[in-house]
C-alpha positions in Angstrom: -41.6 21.1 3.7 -39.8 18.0 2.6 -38.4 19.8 -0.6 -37.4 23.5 1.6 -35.2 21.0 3.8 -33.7 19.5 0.5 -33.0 22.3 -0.6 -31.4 23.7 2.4 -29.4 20.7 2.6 -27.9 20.4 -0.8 -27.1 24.6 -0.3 -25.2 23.4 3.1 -23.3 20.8 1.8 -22.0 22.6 -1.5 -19.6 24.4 0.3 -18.1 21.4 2.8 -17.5 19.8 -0.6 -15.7 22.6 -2.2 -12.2 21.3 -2.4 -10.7 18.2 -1.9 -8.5 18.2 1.4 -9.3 14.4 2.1 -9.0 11.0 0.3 -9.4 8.0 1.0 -9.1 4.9 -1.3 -7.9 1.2 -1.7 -5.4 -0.3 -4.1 -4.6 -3.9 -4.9 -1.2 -5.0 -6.3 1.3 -8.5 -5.6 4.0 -9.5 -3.7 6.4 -11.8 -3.5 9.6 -12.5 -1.2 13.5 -12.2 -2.3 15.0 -13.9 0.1 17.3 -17.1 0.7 14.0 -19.4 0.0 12.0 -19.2 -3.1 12.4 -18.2 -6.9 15.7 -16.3 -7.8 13.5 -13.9 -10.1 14.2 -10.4 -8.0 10.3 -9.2 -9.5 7.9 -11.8 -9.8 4.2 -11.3 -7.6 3.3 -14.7 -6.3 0.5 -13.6 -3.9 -2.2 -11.0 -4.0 -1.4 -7.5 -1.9 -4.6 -5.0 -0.7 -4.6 -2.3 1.5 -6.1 1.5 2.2 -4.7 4.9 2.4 -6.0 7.9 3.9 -4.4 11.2 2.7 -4.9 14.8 4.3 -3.5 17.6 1.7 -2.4 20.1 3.9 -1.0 22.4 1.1 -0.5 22.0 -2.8 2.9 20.9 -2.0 2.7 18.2 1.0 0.1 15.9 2.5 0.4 13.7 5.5 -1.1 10.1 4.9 -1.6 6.7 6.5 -2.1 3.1 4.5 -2.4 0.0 5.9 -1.2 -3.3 3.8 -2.1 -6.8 4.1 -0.7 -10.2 2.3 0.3 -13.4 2.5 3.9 -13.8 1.6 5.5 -17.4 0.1 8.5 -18.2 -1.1 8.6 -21.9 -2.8 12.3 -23.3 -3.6 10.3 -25.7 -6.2 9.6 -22.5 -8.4 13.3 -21.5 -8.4 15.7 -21.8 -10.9 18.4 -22.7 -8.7 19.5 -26.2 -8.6 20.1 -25.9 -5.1 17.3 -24.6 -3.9 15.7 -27.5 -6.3 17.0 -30.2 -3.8 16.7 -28.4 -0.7 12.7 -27.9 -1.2 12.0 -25.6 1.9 8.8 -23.6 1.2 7.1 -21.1 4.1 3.8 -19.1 4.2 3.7 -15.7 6.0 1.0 -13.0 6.6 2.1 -9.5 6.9 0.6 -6.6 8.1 2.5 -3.1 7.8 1.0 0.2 8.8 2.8 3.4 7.6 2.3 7.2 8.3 4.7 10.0 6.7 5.0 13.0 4.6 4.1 13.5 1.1 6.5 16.3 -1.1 5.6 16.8 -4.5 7.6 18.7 -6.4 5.3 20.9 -8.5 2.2 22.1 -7.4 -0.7 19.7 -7.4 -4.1 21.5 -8.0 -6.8 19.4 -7.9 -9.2 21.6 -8.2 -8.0 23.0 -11.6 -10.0 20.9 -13.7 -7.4 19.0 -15.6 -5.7 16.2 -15.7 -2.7 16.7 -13.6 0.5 14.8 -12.6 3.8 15.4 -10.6 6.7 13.5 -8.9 6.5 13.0 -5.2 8.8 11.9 -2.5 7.4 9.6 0.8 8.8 9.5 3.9 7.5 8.1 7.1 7.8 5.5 9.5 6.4 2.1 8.7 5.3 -0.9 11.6 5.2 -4.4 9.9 3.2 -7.6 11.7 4.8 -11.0 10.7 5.5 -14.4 12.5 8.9 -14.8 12.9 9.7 -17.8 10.6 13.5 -19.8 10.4 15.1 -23.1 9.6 17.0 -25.1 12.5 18.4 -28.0 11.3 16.2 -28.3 8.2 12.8 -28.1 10.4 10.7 -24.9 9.7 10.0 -23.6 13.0 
């Protein structure tokens, strides 16, 4: 009985796992802040960036998905080049939290199921919500 019910099962389940119209996954990255305070280098990762994304593929052309980031931002006026920013020594330690949701266009068709390796171009666009502490100088005091 145990084995007819197996079976049954894994006959069930080939067909919900046919195509791919979900994914989910993770990804892991840096960031680092361009701003007034910190290094001058315009691309330089300081601090460690995760986050998940969820994609639907609605057609072989667009998808709709969601990701959600987390890290902690700095920005150190020791590690800048600057002379200026040498002397005035202001630092600051952030966590940020963004959520986005859009529209995914590629611009060839995207077959997964194809069975090779496949790549195209893609253009984003959605609306993105960020969590941080507000953060500012007055009169040299981080407040």
């Amino acid at each position: 009985m145990r084995y007819i019910a197996i079976f049954i099962l894994s006959i069930l389940s080939i067909q919900s796992s046919y195509s791919q119209i979900n994914e989910l996954g993770v990804f892991i990255g840096g960031s680092n802040f361009i701003g007034d305070v910190g290094s001058t280098s315009y691309i330089s990762p300081n601090q460690l960036a995760i986050g998940g994304i969820y994609k639907w593929n609605k057609s072989p052309r667009h998808s709709y998905r969601i990701s959600l980031t987390y890290t902690d931002l700095k920005g150190d006026d020791a590690k800048s080049d600057d002379p200026r920013r040498l002397q005035r020594d202001y630092s600051f330690t952030n966590q940020i939290i963004e959520f986005s949701g859009g529209l995914e266009l590629t611009f060839f068709d995207f077959n997964l199921h194809s069975g090779h390796k496949v790549a195209t171009p893609y253009l984003y666009s959605g609306i993105s919500v960020a969590n941080i502490e507000d953060t500012y100088f007055l009169n040299g005091i981080l407040n």
